[in-house]
C-alpha positions in Angstrom: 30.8 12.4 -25.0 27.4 14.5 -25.0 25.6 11.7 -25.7 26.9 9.9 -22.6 26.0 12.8 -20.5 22.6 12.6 -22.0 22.4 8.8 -20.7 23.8 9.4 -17.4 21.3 12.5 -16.4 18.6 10.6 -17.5 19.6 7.6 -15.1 20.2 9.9 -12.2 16.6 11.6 -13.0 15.1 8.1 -13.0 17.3 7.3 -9.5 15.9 10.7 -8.1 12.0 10.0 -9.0 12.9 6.3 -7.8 13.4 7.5 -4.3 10.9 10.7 -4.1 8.0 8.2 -5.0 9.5 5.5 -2.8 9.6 7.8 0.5 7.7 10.8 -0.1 5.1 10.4 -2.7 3.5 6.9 -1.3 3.6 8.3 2.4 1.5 11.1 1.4 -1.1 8.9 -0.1 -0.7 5.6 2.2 -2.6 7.9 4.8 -5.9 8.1 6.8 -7.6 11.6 5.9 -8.7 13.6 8.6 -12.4 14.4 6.7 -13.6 10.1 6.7 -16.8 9.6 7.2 -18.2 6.2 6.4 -21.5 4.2 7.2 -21.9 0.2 6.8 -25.2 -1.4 7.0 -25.2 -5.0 7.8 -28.2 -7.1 7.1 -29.4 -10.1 8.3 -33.1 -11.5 6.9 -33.6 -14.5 9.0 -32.6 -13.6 12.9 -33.6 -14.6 16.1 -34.1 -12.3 18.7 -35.7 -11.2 21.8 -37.6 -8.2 21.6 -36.7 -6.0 24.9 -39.4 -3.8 22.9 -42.2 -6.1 22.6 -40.7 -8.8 25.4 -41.5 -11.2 22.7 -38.9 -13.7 20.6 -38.9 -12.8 17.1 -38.0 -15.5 14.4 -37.0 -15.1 10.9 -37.0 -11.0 11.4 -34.5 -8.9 9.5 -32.0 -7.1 11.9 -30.4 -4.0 10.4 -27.1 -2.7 11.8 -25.4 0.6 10.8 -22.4 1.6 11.8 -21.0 4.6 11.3 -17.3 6.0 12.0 -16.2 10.3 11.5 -13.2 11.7 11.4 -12.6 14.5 14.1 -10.5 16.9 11.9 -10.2 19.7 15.0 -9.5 17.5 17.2 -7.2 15.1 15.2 -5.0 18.5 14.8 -5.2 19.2 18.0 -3.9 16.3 19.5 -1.2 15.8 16.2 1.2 12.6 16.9 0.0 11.7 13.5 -3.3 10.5 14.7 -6.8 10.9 13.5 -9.6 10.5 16.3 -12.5 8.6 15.3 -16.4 8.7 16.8 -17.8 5.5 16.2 -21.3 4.3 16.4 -23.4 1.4 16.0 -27.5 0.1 16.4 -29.4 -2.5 15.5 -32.9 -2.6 14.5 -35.7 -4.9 13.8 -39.2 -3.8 11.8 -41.5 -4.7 14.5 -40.1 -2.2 17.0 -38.8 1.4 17.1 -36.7 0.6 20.0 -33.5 -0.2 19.1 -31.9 -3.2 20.1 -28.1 -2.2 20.9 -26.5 0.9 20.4 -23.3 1.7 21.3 -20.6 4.7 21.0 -16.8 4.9 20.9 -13.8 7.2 20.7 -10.6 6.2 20.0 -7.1 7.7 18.2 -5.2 5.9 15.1 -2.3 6.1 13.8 -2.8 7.7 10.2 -0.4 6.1 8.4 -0.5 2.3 10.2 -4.2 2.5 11.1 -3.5 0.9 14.5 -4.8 2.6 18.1 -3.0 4.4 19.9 -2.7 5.9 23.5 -5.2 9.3 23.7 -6.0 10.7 26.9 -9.8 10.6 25.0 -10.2 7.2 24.4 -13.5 6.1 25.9 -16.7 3.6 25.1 -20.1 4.1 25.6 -18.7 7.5 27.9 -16.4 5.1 30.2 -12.6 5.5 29.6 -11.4 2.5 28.4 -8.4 1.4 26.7 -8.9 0.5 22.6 -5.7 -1.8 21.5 -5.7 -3.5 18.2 -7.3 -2.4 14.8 -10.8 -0.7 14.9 -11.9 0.7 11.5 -9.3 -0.6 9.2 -6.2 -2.9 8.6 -2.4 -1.4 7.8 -2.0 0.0 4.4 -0.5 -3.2 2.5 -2.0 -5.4 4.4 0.0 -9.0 5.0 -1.4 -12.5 4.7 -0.9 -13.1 8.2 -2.4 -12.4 11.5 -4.1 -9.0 13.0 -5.2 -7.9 16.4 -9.0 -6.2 16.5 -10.7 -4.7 18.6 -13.9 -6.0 19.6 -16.5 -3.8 21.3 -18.2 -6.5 23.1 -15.6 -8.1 25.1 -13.4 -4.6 25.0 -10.7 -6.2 24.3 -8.8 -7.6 20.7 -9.3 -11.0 19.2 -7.4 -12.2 16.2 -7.9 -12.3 12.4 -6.3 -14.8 11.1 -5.6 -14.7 7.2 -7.8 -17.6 5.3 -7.8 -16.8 1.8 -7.3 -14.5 -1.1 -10.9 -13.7 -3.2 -12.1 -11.3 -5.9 -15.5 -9.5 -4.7 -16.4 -7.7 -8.1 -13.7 -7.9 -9.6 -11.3 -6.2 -6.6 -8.9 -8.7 -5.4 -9.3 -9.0 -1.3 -8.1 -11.1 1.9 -9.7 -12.9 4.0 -9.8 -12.9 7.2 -11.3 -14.8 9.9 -11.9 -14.8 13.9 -13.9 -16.4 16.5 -14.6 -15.1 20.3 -15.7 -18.2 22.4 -18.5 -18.1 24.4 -18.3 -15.2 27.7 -19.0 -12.4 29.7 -20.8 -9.6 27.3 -18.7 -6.7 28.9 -20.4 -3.8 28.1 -23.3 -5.4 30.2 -21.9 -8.0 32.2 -25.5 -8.3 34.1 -29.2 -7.5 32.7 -32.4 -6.7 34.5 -34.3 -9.7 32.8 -38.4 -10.6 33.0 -38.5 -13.7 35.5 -40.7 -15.6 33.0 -37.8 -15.6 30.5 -36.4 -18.5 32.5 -39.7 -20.5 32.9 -41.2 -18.5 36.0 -44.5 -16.7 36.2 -45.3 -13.6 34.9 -46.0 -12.3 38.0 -42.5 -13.3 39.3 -39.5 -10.4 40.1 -37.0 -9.8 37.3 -33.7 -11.6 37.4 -30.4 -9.8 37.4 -29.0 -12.5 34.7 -25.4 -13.0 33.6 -25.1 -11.5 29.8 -22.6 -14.0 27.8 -21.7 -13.5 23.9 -20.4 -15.3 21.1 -18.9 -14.5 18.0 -17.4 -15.9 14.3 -16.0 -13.3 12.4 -15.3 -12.8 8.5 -13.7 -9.5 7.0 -12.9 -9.0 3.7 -10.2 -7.2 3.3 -8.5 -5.0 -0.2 -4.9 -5.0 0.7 -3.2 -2.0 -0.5 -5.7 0.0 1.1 -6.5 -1.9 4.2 -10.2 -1.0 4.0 -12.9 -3.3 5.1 -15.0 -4.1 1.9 -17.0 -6.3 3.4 -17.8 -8.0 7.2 -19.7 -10.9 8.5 -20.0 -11.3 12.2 -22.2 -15.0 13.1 -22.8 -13.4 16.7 -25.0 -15.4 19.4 -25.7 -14.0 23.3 -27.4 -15.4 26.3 -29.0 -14.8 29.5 -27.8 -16.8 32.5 -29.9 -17.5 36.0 -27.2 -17.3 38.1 -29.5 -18.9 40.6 -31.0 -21.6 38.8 -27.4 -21.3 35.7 -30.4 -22.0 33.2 -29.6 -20.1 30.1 -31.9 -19.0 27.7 -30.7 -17.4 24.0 -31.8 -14.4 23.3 -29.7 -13.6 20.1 -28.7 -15.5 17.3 -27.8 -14.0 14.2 -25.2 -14.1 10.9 -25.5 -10.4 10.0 -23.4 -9.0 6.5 -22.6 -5.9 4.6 -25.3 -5.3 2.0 -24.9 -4.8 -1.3 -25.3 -1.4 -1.5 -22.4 -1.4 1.1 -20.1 -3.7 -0.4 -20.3 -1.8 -4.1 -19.6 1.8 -2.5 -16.9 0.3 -0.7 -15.6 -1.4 -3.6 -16.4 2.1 -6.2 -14.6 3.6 -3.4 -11.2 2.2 -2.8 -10.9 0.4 -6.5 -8.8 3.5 -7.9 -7.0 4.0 -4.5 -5.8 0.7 -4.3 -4.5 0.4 -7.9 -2.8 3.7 -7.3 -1.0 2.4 -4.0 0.1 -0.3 -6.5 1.7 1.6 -8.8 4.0 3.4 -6.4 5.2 0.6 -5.2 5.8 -0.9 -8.4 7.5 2.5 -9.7 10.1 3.0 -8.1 11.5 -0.7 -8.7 11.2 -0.3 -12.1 12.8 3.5 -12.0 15.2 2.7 -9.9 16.1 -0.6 -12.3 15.8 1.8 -15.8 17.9 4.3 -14.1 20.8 2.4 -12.8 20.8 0.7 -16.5 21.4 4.3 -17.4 23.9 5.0 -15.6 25.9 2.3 -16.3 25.2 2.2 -20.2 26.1 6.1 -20.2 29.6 5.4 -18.2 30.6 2.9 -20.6 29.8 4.6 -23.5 31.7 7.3 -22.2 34.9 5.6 -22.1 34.4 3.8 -25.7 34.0 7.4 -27.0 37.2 8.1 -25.2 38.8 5.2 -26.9 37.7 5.8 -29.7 38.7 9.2 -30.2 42.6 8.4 -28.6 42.8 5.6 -31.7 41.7 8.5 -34.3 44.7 11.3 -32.8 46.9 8.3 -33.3 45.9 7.2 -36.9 46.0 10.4 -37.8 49.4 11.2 -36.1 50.5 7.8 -38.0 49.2 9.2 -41.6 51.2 12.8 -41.2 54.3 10.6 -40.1 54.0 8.6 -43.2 53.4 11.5 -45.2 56.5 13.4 -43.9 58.6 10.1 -44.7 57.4 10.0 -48.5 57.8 13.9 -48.5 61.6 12.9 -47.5 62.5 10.2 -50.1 60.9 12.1 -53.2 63.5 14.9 -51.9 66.2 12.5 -51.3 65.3 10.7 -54.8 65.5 13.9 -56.5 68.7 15.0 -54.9 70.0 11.9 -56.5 68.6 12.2 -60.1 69.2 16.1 -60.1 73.2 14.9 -59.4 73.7 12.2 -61.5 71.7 14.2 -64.8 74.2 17.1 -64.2 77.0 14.8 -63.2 76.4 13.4 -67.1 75.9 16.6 -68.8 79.6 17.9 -67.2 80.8 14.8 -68.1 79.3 15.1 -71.8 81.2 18.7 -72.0 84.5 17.8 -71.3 84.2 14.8 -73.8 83.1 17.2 -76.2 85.7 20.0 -75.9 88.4 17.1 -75.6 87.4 15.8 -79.3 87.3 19.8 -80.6 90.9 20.1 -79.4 91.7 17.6 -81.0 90.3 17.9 -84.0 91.5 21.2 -84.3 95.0 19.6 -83.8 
């Protein structure tokens, strides 16, 4: 019977750690911290763009975004509902100016353990209160081969990811997803002062107040468990509209993506996280499995111990019966002889005192 009892704590042990790593454990880990701080660069050699620097177009130049997203931890606390608050920031730069070419700012609150935006009486970009929906700076922890809503800046609205495939990007397995913003209204600038001679007019002529329209193809790679962006790809093209004369000219084309030195940080960083996410979800199947096995093995060996032990009592009741019954006949077999040897020897007496009598006669 110990050894049952053995079998059956272990299986409730096993049950116990089953459900601590399936609801506690992986909750405190599948979480945003409230210290992240990350920068991306994005690189693209061969763009096409028009200088608001130089008023020139510049072919084949190398545009160099960084974006750059913080954790407010004071705030974040402040606010609580489970939510970090993120600053996010982004320019873009080519080597022939120092002027940069966009630069933009945002504020925004996610959830920490979905990753999704929600409502914060804070949420703002480039110092206008706006409202952020979607995903910003990450997909949900076990990310699903399906379809996502984020947020894009530009439009200030969400556009969709749609899954595409499953790759490897040195060696870490990742999704792929992809989107595409058809061709409209840039909203952060809906209308730019532009130079008249951008739409074939004199130098001399007044600027134009031209509509601003942007396009977009986007690629992000994505590491599942984690829900981190390893790597992105945006093929992102703009133009500037006459609304006078609707001549468009482009002023933006470009296919800008992580560098290297981006994508192996991101993968050195969330490598170990992501196989550790694995394992709890993996534990506590195979916990849960072990321990029930346990349990059951230690309850039946239970009651073959008990059965056991009941056909012993009775054996041994059955060898003391059978004991007591040989006991008996030796007593009863001696009874017997003991009467019949004396019954003889009386006998042998009288015979004998019968032939002196008479031989005395």
């Amino acid at each position: 019977m110990r050894k049952s009892a053995i079998v059956i704590g272990f299986g409730a042990f096993f049950i116990t750690m089953a459900l601590l790593l399936k609801f506690y454990a992986f909750d405190k880990l599948a979480v945003i911290p409230l210290d992240q701080n990350s920068r991306q660069v994005a690189v693209d050699k061969n763009a096409y763009i028009f200088d608001a620097g130089t008023l020139k177009f510049q072919r084949d130049t190398t545009l160099t975004t960084t974006v750059g997203a913080v954790a407010q931890k004071d705030a974040s606390e402040s606010f609580g509902h489970n939510a970090v608050i993120f600053s996010k920031w982004q320019y873009s730069s080519i080597p022939q100016t120092k002027t940069p070419q966009t630069a933009s700012t945002e504020k925004f609150a996610v959830n920490r353990h979905t990753g999704k935006v929600i409502d914060w009486s804070g949420d703002q970009e480039n110092g206008k209160a706006i409202k952020h929906t979607g995903y910003t700076v990450k997909f949900p922890f076990g990310t699903e081969k399906t379809t996502y809503p984020y947020w894009d800046g530009s439009i200030e609205k969400s556009m969709s990811m749609k899954y595409a495939g499953t790759e490897k990007i040195d060696g870490l397995t990742v999704y792929r997803f992809e989107g595409s913003v058809p061709r409209q209204t840039l909203a952060t600038q809906p209308i730019k002062d532009t130079p008249g001679f951008l739409f074939g007019q004199p130098k001399s002529s007044p600027g134009v107040k031209a509509k601003y329209t942007y396009a977009n193809d986007r690629t992000i790679w994505v590491e599942p468990q984690t829900g981190a962006f390893i790597k992105v790809r945006e093929a992102q093209q703009q133009w500037l509209t006459n609304p006078k004369t609707n001549k468009s000219v482009q002023v933006l084309k470009t296919t800008s993506t992580f560098n290297d030195a981006t994508v192996k940080q991101n993968v050195d960083d969330y490598k170990g996280k992501a196989s550790q996410l694995k394992a709890l979800k993996l534990a506590p199947w195979i916990l849960g499995i072990l321990g029930l096995l346990l349990l059951i093995g230690g309850v039946l060996m239970a009651l073959l111990l008990g059965r056991g032990g009941e056909g012993g009592r009775h054996h041994a009741a059955d060898e003391d019966t059978d004991a007591d019954y040989d006991e008996a006949d030796d007593d009863e077999a001696d009874d017997e002889t003991q009467g019949g040897v004396s019954g003889l020897l009386d006998g042998a007496d009288e015979d004998a005192t019968a032939r002196l009598g008479t031989d005395d006669a």
